[in-house]
Wavefront OBJ file of the C-alpha trace (Angstrom):
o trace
v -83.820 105.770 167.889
v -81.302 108.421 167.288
v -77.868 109.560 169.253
v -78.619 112.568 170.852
v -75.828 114.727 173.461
v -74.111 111.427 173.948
v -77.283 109.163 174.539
v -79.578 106.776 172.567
v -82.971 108.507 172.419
v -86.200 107.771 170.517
v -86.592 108.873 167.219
v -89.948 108.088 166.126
v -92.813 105.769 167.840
v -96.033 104.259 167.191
v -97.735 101.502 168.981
v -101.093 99.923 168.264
v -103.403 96.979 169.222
v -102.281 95.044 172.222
v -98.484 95.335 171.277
v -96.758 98.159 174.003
v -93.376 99.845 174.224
v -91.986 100.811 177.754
v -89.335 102.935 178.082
v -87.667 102.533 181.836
v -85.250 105.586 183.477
v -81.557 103.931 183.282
v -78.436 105.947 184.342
v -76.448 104.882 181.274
v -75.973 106.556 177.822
v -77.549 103.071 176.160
v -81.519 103.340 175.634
v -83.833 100.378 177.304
v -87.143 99.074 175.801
v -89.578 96.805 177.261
v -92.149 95.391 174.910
v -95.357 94.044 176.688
v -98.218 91.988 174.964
v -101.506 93.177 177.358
v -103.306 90.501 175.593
v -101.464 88.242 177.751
v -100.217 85.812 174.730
v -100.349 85.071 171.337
v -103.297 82.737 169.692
v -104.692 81.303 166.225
v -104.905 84.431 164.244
v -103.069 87.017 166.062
v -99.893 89.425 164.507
v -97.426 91.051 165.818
v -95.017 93.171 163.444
v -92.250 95.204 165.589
v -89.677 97.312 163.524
v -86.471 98.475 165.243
v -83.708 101.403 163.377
v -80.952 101.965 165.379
v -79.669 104.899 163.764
v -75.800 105.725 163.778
v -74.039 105.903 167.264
v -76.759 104.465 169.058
v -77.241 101.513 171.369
v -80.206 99.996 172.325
v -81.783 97.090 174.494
v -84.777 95.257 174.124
v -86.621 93.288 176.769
v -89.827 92.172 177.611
v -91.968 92.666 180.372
v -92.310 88.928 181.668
v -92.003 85.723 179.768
v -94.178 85.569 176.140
v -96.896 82.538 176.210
v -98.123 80.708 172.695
v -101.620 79.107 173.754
v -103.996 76.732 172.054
v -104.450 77.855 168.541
v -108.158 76.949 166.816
v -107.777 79.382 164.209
v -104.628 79.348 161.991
v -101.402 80.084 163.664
v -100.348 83.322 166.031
v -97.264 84.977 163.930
v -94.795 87.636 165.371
v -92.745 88.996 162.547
v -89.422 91.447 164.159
v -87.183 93.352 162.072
v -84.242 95.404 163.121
v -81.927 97.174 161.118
v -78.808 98.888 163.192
v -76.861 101.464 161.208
v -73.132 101.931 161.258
v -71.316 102.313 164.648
v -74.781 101.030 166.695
v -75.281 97.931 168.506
v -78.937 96.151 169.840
v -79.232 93.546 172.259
v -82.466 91.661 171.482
v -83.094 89.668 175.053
v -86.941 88.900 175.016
v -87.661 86.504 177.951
v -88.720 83.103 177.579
v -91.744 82.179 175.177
v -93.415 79.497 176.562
v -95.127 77.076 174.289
v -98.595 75.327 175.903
v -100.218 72.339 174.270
v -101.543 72.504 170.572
v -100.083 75.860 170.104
v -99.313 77.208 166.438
v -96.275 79.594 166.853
v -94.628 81.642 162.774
v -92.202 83.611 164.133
v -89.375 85.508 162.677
v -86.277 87.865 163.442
v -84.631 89.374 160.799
v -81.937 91.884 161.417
v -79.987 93.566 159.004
v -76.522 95.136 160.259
v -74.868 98.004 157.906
v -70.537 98.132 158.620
v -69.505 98.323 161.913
v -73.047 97.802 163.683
v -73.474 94.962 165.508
v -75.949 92.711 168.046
v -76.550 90.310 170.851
v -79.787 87.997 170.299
v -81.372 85.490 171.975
v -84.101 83.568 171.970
v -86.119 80.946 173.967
v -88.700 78.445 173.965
v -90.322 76.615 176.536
v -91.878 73.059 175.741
v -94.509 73.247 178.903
v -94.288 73.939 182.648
v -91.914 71.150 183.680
v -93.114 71.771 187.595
v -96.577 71.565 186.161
v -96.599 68.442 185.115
v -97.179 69.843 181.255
v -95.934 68.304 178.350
v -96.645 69.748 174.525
v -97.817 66.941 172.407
v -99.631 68.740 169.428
v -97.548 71.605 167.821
v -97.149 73.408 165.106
v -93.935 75.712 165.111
v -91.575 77.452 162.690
v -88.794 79.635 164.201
v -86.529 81.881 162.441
v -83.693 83.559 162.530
v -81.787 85.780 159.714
v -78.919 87.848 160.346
v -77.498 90.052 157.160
v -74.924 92.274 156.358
v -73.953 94.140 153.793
v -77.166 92.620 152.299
v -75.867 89.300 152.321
v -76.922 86.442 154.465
v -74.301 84.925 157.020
v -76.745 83.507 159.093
v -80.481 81.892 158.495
v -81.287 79.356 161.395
v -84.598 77.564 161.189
v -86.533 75.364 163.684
v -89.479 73.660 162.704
v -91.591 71.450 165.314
v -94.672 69.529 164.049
v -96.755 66.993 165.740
v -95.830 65.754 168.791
v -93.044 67.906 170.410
v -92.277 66.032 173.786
v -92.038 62.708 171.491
v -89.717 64.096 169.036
v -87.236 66.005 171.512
v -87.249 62.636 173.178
v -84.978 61.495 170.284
v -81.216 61.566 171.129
v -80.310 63.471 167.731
v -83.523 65.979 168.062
v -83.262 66.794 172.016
v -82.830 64.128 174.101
v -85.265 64.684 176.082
v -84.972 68.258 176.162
v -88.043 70.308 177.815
v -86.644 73.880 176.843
v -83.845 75.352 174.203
v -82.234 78.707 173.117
v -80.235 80.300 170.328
v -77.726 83.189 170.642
v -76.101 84.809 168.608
v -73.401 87.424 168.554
v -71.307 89.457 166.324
v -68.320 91.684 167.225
v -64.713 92.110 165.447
v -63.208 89.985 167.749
v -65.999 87.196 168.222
v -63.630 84.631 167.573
v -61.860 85.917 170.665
v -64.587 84.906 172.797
v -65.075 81.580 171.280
v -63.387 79.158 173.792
v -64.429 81.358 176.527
v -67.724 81.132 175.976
v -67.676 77.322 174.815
v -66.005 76.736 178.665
v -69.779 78.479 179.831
v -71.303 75.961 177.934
v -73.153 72.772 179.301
v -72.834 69.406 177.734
v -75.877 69.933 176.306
v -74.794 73.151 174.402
v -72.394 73.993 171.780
v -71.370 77.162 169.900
v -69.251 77.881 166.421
v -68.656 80.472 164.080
v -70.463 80.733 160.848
v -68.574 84.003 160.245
v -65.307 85.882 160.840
v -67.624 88.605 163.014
v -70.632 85.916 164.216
v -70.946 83.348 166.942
v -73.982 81.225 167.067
v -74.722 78.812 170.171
v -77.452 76.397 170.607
v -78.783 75.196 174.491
v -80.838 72.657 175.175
v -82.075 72.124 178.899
v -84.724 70.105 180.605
v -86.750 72.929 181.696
v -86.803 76.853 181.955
v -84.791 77.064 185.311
v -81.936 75.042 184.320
v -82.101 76.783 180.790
v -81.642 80.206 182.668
v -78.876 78.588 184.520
v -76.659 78.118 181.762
v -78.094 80.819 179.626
v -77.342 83.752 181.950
v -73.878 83.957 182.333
v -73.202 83.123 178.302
v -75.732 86.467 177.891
v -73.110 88.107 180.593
v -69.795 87.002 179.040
v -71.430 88.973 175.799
v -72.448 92.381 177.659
v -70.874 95.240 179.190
v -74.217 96.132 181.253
v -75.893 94.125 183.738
v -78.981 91.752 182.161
v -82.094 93.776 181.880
v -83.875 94.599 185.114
v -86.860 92.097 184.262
v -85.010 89.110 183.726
v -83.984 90.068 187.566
v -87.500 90.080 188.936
l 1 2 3 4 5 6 7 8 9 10 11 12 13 14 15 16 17 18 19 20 21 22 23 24 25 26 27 28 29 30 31 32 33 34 35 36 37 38 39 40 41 42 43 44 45 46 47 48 49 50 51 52 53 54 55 56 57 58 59 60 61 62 63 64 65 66 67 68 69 70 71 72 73 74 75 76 77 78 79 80 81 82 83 84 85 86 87 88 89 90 91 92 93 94 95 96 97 98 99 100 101 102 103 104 105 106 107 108 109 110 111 112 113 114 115 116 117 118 119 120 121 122 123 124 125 126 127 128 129 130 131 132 133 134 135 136 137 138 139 140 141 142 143 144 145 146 147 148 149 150 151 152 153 154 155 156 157 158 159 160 161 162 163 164 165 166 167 168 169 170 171 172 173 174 175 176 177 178 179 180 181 182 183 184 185 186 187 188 189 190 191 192 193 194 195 196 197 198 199 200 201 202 203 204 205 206 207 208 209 210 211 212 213 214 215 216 217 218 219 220 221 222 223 224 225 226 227 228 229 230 231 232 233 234 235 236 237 238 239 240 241 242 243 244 245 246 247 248 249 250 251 252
């Protein structure tokens, strides 16, 4: 995307397979994208590769369409690989909904965004250990989670989860979850992060926490028993973060 007469506009697009961009009216100057996967989830063997530029003087948010689902995988594991690079003066808000993880799913997935001086980002990402209200629990899994934030080409964050075997078991343990049926990871960079530190720690539940691996960066960690009460705390950290209103389809 590029800045064009004081808005954020597309640039360039392609699309292919079962990967889609939407691109909903909004009345601000920031751009809105809505990814949607009309395969209807991710499987053994599937990949998804996204690349975001947020050229200079843009800003940008990305959404999806409903909540991402990891099935049963027979064949190999699904990956979803994201990159985003935001050039100086820009800012992306990565706010995918949910991904919701079903039994003996195999989930690689990985976000790496690289921010040049004075760009920065909101990002956040969930999981979803089963349908609490239907009765599901995930006791075969596979899952490695990334996340790698750079700038300047250096790292200042790299956060990896890694789930294998039997998930409801090991988030059952009081170090790994205690009993835990959902989680997400946020992170946020601005020059006065450390501003909103004890503000956003006060939004916190018990079963949350947030620090600061950098100067610029805030990273916070929630664990929940299920997707509702993970919303619950999760949406007003996401709103202490943004000037705009969440995305429309986190509303519906």
């Amino acid at each position: 995307m590029k800045a064009r007469d004081g808005r954020s506009v597309i640039s360039r697009l392609h699309q292919q397979g079962s990967l889609k961009t939407l691109f909903p009216r909004t009345d601000g100057t920031a751009l809105t994208a809505v990814l949607l996967n009309t395969a209807g989830g991710i499987t053994g063997g599937d990949r998804f590769d996204l690349r975001l530029r947020a050229e200079s003087g843009t800003a940008l948010t990305v959404t999806t369409q409903a909540a991402e689902r990891a099935y049963r995988a027979n064949d190999g594991a699904g990956r979803v690989c994201t990159g985003i690079h935001i050039a100086t003066g820009s800012r992306v808000d990565w706010l995918p909904q949910e991904t919701l993880i079903y039994d003996h799913a195999a989930l690689r997935r990985s976000l790496d965004v690289t921010l040049e001086p004075d760009a920065n980002c909101l990002l956040v990402e969930s999981l979803i250990f089963g349908r609490a209200a239907m009765g599901e629990s995930v006791r075969a899994l596979s899952l490695d989670d990334r996340i790698t934030l750079r700038r300047n080409d250096k790292i200042v964050l790299a956060d990896r989860t890694r789930l294998t075997g039997d998930a409801h078991a090991l988030l059952a343990g009081a170090a790994t979850g205690a009993g835990a049926g959902a989680m997400a990871s946020l992170v946020f960079t601005a020059p006065d992060a450390a501003d909103k530190l004890e503000s956003a720690r006060a939004l916190l539940p018990e079963t949350g926490g947030i620090s600061q691996p950098a100067p610029d960066v805030l990273f916070a960690r929630i664990l929940a028993p299920d997707g509702f009460a993970l919303r619950q705390a999760l949406i007003p950290l996401i709103a202490h973060f943004r000037q705009d209103p969440l995305p429309r389809p986190w509303m519906i």
